[in-house]
C-alpha positions as YAML, in Angstrom:
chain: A
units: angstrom
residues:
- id: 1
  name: UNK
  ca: [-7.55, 3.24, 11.46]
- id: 2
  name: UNK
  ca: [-5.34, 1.54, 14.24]
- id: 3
  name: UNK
  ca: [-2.74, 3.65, 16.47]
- id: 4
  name: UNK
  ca: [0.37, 4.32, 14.44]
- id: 5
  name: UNK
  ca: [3.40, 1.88, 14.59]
- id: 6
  name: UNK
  ca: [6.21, 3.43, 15.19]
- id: 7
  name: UNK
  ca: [7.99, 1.55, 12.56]
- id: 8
  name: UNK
  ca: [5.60, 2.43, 9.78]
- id: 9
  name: UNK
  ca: [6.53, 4.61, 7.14]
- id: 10
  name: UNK
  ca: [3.07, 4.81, 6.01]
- id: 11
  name: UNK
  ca: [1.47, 6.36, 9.26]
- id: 12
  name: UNK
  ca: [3.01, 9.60, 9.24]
- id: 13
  name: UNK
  ca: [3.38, 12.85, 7.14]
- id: 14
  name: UNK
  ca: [3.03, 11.36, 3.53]
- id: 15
  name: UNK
  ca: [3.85, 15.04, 1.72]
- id: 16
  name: UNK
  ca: [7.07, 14.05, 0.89]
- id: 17
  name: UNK
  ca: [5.48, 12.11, -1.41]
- id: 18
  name: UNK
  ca: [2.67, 14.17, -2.62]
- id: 19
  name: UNK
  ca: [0.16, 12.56, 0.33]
- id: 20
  name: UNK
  ca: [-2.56, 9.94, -0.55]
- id: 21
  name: UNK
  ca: [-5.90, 9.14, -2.17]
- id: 22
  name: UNK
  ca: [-8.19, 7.74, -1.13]
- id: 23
  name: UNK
  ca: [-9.33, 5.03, -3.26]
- id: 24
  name: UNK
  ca: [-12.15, 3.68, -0.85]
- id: 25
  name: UNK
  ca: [-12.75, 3.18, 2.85]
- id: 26
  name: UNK
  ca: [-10.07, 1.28, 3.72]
- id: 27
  name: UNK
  ca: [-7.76, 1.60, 0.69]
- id: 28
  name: UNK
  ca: [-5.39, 4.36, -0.01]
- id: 29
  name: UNK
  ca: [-2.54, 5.01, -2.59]
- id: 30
  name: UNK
  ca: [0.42, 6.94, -2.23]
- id: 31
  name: UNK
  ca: [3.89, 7.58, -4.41]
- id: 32
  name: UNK
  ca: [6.68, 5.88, -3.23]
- id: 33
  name: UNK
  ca: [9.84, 6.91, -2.18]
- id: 34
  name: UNK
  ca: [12.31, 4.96, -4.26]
- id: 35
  name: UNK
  ca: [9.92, 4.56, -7.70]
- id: 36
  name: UNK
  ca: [11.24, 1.86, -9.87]
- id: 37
  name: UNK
  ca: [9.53, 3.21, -12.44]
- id: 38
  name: UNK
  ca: [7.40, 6.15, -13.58]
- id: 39
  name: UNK
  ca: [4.42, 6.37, -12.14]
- id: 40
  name: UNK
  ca: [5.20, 3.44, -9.17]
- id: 41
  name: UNK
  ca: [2.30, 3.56, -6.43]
- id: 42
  name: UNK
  ca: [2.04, 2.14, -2.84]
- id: 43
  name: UNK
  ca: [-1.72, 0.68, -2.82]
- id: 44
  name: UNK
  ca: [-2.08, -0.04, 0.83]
- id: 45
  name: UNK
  ca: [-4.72, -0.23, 3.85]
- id: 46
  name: UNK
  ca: [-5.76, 2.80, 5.56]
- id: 47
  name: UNK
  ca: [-5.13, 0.50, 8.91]
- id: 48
  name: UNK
  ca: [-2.64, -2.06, 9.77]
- id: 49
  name: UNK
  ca: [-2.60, -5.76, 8.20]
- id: 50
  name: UNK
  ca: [0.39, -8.12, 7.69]
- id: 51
  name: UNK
  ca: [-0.41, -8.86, 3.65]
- id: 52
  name: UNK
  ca: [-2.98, -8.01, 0.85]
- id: 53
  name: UNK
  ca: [-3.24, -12.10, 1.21]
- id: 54
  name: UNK
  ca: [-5.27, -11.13, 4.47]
- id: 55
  name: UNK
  ca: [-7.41, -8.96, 3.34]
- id: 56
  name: UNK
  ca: [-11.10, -9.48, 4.35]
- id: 57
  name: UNK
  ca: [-14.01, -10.90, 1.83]
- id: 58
  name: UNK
  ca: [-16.19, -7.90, 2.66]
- id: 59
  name: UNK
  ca: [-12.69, -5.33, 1.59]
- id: 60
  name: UNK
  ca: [-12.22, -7.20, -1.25]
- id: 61
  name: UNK
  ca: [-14.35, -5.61, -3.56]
- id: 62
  name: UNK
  ca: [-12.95, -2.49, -2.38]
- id: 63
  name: UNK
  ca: [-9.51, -3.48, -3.70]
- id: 64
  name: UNK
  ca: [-10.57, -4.60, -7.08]
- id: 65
  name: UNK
  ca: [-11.82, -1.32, -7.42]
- id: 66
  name: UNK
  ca: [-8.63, 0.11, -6.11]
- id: 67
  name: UNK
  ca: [-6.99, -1.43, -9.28]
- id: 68
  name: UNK
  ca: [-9.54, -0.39, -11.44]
- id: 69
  name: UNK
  ca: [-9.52, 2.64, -11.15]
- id: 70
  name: UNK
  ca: [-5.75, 2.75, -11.15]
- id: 71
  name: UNK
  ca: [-5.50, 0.51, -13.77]
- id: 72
  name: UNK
  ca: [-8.38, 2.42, -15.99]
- id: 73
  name: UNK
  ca: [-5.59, 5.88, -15.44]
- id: 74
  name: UNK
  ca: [-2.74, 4.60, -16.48]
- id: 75
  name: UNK
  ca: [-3.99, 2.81, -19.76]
- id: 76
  name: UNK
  ca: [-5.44, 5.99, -20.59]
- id: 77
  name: UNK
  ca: [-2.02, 7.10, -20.62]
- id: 78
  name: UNK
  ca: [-0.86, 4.31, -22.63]
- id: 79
  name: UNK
  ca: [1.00, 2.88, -19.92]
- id: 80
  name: UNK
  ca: [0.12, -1.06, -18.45]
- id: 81
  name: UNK
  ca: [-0.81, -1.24, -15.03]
- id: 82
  name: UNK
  ca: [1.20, -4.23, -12.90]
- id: 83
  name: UNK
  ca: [-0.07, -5.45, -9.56]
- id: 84
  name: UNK
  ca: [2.22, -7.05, -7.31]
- id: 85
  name: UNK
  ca: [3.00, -7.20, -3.62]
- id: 86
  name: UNK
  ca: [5.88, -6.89, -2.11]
- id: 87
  name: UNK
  ca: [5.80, -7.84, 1.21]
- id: 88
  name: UNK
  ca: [4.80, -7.30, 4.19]
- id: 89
  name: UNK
  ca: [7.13, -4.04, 5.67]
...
């Protein structure tokens, strides 16, 4: 992982917010602050990168797995899964 920014409200103490999984090497998940709905999760990089759009061929298979796995959870809740991202912060 790359030195904290400042800025980023993902690089510090994450219990506020239960902490975060691991859901590979480089990808992580974590509950958000502001859910806009039950069961909203951050998906994000375990180091610093301006968009998911940038994300590296080799990590990519690391973040379709990422969604499997989240997406496999949540439909066995009955829930759908939506993917989306936001923006860079």
């Amino acid at each position: 992982m790359t030195e904290p920014v400042a800025s980023c409200f993902l690089c510090g103490d994450l219990s506020d917010r239960g902490g975060w999984v691991d859901l590979g090497h480089k990808v992580r998940a974590t509950g958000d602050l502001a859910p806009l709905s039950e069961g909203h999760l951050l998906l994000y990089y375990a180091y610093h990168v301006f968009s998911f759009a940038y994300t590296e061929p080799e990590t990519l298979d690391e973040v379709k797995s990422a969604c499997r796995i989240l997406s496999s959870f949540w439909m066995g809740k009955g829930m759908n899964a939506l993917f989306f991202e936001h923006g860079p912060s």
